[in-house]
Residue, then its C-alpha position, 0 to 999 in steps of 0.5 A: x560905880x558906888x559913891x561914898x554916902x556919908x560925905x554926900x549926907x552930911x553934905x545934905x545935912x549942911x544945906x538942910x541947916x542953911x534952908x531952916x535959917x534962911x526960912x527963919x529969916x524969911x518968916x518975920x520979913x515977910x510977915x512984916x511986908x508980905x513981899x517975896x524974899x529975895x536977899x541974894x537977887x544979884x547972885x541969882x541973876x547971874x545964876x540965871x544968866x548963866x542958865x538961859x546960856x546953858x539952855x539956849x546953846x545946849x539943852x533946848x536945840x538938844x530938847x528940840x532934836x529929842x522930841x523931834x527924832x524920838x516918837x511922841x510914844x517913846x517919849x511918853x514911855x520915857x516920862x513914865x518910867x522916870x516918874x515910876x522910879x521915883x514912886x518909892x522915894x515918893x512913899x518915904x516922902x509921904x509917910x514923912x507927911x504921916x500920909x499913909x494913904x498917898x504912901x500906899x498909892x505911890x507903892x501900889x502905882x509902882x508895883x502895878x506899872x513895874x509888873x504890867x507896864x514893862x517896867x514903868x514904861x507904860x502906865x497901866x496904873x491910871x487905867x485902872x482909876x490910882x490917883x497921881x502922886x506928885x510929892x518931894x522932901x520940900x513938901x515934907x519939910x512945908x509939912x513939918x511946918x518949915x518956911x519957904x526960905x529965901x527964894x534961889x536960882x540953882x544951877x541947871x535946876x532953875x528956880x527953887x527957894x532955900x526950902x525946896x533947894x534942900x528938899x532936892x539934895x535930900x530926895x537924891x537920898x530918900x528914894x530906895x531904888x538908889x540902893x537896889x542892888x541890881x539896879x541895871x546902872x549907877x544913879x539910874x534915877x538922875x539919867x531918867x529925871x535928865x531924859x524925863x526933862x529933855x522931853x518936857x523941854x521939848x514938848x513945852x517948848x513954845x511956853x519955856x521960849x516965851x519965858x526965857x527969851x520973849x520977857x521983859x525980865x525972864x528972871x521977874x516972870x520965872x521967880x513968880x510964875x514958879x512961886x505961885x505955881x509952888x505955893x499953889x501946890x502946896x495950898x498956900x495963899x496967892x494974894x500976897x504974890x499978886x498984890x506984889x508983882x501984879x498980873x503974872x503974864x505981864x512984864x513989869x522991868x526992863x529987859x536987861x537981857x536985851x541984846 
């Protein structure tokens, strides 16, 4: 089945304006206060909510039974061939950053675990000493010096900010293999990204339970464990979101999730 692109690029376009003012916004209030910019925090909590739901009564038992039933091999094997899929869109991200070394990895991870790896599902790529490549159209936009942006809380996705939000649309578009045309079915890549997150869900099982349900405020705990851990990424500085919020294992509010 083929979609229309054009309306799913100007689609891409709209959001790609919305996250460049909200990052402008973003910019002067946090330069004044140095605190996290969360102007529509009702509207993501209910998000959220609505995520813990989605979690708690389809996909964690639906993670749990993954890993349960599928050997831990496969499941590897699965993670492989989402992450090997996703090299191509990972070039065009990286040469976006004028980074032509990573583009030349990312290709050459791809070209290596396609052709010795049974199409991805090995990754033949690491044993011979290739660098990881772990990139995406919110890192190009950080790189073409776009702000954050208000931080959200997407549907099914989880947290982001109004930056990364438009970084994942976009990516949806930038990533080669989506055109292909023996591709062996339609939207390839979002069924493997779906599998690819069963299976982290599943193995981190433990992690993601300690946060969604044993928090004072999952919704506290998830904005900054995922701000830290994005802005580590991108080799931003931690001490604004420390000095804020404190020790990010603790649970500074109440639980108004309590039952």
């Amino acid at each position: 089945m083929t979609f229309p692109l054009r309306p799913f690029l100007m689609m891409a376009m709209v959001t790609m304006s919305a996250a460049l003012a909200g990052c402008a916004t973003q910019d002067s209030v946090s330069r004044a206060s140095g605190e996290v910019f969360d102007p529509y925090e009702n509207s993501n909590r209910s998000v959220h909510n609505f995520n813990r739901n989605v979690d708690r009564y389809a996909f964690r038992p639906a993670a749990k039974s993954y890993v349960a039933v599928v050997p831990k091999d496969m499941v590897r094997a699965f993670n492989n061939f989402a992450e090997n899929i996703s090299m191509p869109g990972q070039a065009v991200n990286a040469l976006l950053q004028g980074n032509l070394k990573e583009a030349g990895i990312a290709m050459s991870r791809f070209a290596v675990n396609t052709v010795f790896g049974i199409g991805g599902l090995g990754d033949p790529a690491s044993d011979f000493n290739m660098p990881r490549v772990d990139t995406d159209f919110g890192e190009t936009l950080h790189v073409w010096g776009v702000g954050e942006g208000a931080y959200v809380e997407l549907p099914f996705f989880g947290p982001s900010t109004a930056r990364d939000g438009a970084g994942i649309l976009v990516d949806f578009f930038t990533n080669p293999i989506s055109y292909a045309r023996h591709n062996p079915a339609d939207n390839i890549g979002i069924y493997a990204e779906v599998v690819r997150r069963l299976g982290d869900r599943g193995t981190y099982s433990d992690t993601i339970d300690s946060i969604l349900y044993e928090s004072a405020d999952s919704y506290a705990q998830a904005r900054l464990i995922y701000l830290q851990n994005r802005r580590f990424e991108l080799g931003q500085d931690q001490s604004e979101l420390e000095g804020v919020y404190g020790d990010p294992y603790s649970d500074p509010y109440e639980d108004i999730y309590a039952e």
